[in-house]
Every structure is written in structure tokens, then in C-alpha cells.
C-alpha positions in Angstrom: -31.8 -0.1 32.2 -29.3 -1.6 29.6 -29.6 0.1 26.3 -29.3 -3.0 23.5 -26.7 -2.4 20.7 -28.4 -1.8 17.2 -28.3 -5.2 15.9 -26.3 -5.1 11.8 -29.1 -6.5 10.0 -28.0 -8.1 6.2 -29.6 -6.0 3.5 -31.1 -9.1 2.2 -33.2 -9.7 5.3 -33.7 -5.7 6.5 -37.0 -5.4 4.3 -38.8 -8.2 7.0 -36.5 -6.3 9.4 -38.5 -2.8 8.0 -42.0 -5.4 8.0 -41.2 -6.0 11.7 -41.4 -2.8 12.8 -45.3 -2.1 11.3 -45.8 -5.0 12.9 -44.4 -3.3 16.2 -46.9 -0.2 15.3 -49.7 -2.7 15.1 -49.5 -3.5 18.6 -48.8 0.2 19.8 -52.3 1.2 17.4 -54.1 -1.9 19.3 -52.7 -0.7 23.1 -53.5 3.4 22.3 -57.3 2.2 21.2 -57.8 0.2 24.6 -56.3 3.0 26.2 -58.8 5.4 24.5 -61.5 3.1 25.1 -61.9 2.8 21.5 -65.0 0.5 20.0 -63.2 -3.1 19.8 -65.1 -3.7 16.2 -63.0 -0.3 14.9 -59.5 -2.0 16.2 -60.7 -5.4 14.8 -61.2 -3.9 11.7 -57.7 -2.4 11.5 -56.2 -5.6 12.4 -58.0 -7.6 10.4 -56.6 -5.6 7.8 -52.9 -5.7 8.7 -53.5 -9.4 8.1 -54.9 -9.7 5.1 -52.7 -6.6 3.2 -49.3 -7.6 5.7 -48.6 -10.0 7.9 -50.1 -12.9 6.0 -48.1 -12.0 3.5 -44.7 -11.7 5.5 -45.3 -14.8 7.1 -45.5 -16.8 4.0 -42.2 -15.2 2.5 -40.6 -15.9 6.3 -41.6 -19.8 6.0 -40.4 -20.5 2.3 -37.1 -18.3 2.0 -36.1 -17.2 5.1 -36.7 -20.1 7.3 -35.5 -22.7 5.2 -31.5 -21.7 5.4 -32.3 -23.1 9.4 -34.2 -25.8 8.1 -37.8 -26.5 9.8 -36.7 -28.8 12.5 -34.2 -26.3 13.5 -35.8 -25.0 16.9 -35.8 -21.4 16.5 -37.3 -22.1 13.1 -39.9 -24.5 15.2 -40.5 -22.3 17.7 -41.1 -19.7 15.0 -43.5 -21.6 13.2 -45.3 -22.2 16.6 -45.8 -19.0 17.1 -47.0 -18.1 13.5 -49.8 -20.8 14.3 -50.9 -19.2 17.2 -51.0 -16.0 15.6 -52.8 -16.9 13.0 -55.5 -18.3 14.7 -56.2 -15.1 16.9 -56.3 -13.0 14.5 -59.1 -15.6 12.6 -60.5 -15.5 16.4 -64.2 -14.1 16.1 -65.7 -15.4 19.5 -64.0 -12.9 22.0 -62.2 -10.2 19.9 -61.4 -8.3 23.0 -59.6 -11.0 24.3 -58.1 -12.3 21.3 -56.6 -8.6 20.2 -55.3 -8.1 23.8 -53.4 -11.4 23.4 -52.6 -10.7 19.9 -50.7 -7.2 20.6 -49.0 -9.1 23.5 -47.5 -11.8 21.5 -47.1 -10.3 18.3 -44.7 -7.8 19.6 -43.1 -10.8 21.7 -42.6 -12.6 18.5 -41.2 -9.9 16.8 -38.7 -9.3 19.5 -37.6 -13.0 19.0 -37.4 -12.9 15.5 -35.4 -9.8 15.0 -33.2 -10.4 18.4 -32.4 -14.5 18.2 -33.6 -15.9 14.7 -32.5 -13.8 12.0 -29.5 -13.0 14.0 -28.5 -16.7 13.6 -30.1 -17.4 10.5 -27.6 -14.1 9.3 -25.0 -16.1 10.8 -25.6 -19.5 9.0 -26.7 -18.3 5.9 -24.0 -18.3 2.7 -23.8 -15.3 -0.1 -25.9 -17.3 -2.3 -28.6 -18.1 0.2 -28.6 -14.0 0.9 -28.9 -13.1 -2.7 -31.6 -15.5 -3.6 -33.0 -13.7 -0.6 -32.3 -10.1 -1.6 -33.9 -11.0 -5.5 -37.4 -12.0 -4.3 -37.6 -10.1 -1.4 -39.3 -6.2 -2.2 -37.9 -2.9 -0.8 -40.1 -1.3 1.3 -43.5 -1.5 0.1 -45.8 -1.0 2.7 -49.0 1.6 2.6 -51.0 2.6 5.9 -53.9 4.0 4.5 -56.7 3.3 6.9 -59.0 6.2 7.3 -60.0 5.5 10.9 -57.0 6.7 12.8 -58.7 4.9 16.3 -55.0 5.5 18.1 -54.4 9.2 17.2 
């Protein structure tokens, strides 16, 4: 197997770079639950929570600062927003939560993958000092606090 490079991510952008990988541990925390046949309602719960207190949040500063140095009919940025649609929609899911978190952790960390592996890398590319300092002022440093009592994947 071909080990990857570590991708040289622009300070501006490594705090959705830091984002991305809680994201990442979402999915593992969803896989170690159905692997420990863990009550769906507990991992629902959790991930409903991400939402709200996370990703919401990081998907909202992706689409007005980040995305916009692409522009939105760029099609990474398209296919992007795409895929924060469908996101967003199963995590709102609450006819088949089984279903809807096994798809979730699947696309999620496929999302993620994108992101951090083809669109910031060309968004780094295109974007000019200006654009990555406006960036680097509203973005916050590592701000993120895990402190769900029911530790389902442990």
C-alpha cells in the first residue's frame, strides 16, 4: 500500500483542517458502537450532538469564507456543497436512524477525505495573502470540547 505524503496545510485553513479530523473520530465513534452492538438511540444522540455543537457550525464558516475564494460554481466547491446537502439531511434523518448513521459515517469520512485531499489543496493554491488572512482573522484556534458522558465506542 502507498503511504500518502503529509499534505502542507496553510495555517489559515489548518483549524477546519484540525475540525476535519473530529469529524474523522465521528465516524470511527459511529463504526466502534455498531461493532459493539451499541443501542442506535445512544449513537444518535452523540451524533446529533456533533451536529448541533460542530459540524453545523464548520459547514457554515466552510460555505461563507472558505468556499468563496473558488467561487460557488467552481465544481469542487459544487460538489462540496452537494455533499453538505446530503449530510445535512441525514443527520435531520429520524425515520431509519440505523440506516441513516451507517450512511452518514460512510460519507462523512468520504467527504472529509475530499475536502482535505482535492479542495483545500486547490483552494490553498488559488487563494492570495489577503484572502488567507481574512481567513486566518475569523477563523478560531482549536476550540473544540468532547465532553459526552456516554463513551458508547470505548
Amino acid at each position: 500500500m502507498e503511504k500518502r505524503k503529509p499534505i502542507k496545510r496553510h495555517k489559515s485553513i489548518q483549524p477546519l483542517s484540525r475540525d476535519h479530523h473530529h469529524g474523522l473520530l465521528l465516524c470511527w465513534k459511529i463504526r466502534q458502537g455498531f461493532q459493539k452492538n451499541v443501542a442506535t438511540e445512544r449513537i444518535k444522540s452523540y451524533a446529533d450532538w456533533f451536529w448541533k455543537d460542530h459540524l453545523a457550525g464548520h459547514f457554515t464558516v466552510e460555505e461563507s469564507l472558505l468556499f468563496p475564494i473558488l467561487g460557488n460554481e467552481h465544481e469542487l466547491v459544487k460538489k462540496a456543497l452537494a455533499e453538505h446537502r446530503r449530510i445535512k439531511r441525514l443527520f435531520k434523518d429520524k425515520e431509519n436512524p440505523l440506516k441513516s448513521l451507517n450512511i452518514l459515517e460512510e460519507k462523512l469520512e468520504s467527504h472529509i477525505r475530499f475536502e482535505e485531499r482535492i479542495l483545500f489543496n486547490e483552494i490553498q493554491t488559488i487563494a492570495n495573502e489577503e484572502q488567507l488572512r481574512s481567513l486566518d482573522q475569523h477563523l478560531n484556534q482549536d476550540t473544540y470540547t468532547d465532553k459526552w458522558e456516554d463513551k458508547f465506542w470505548e
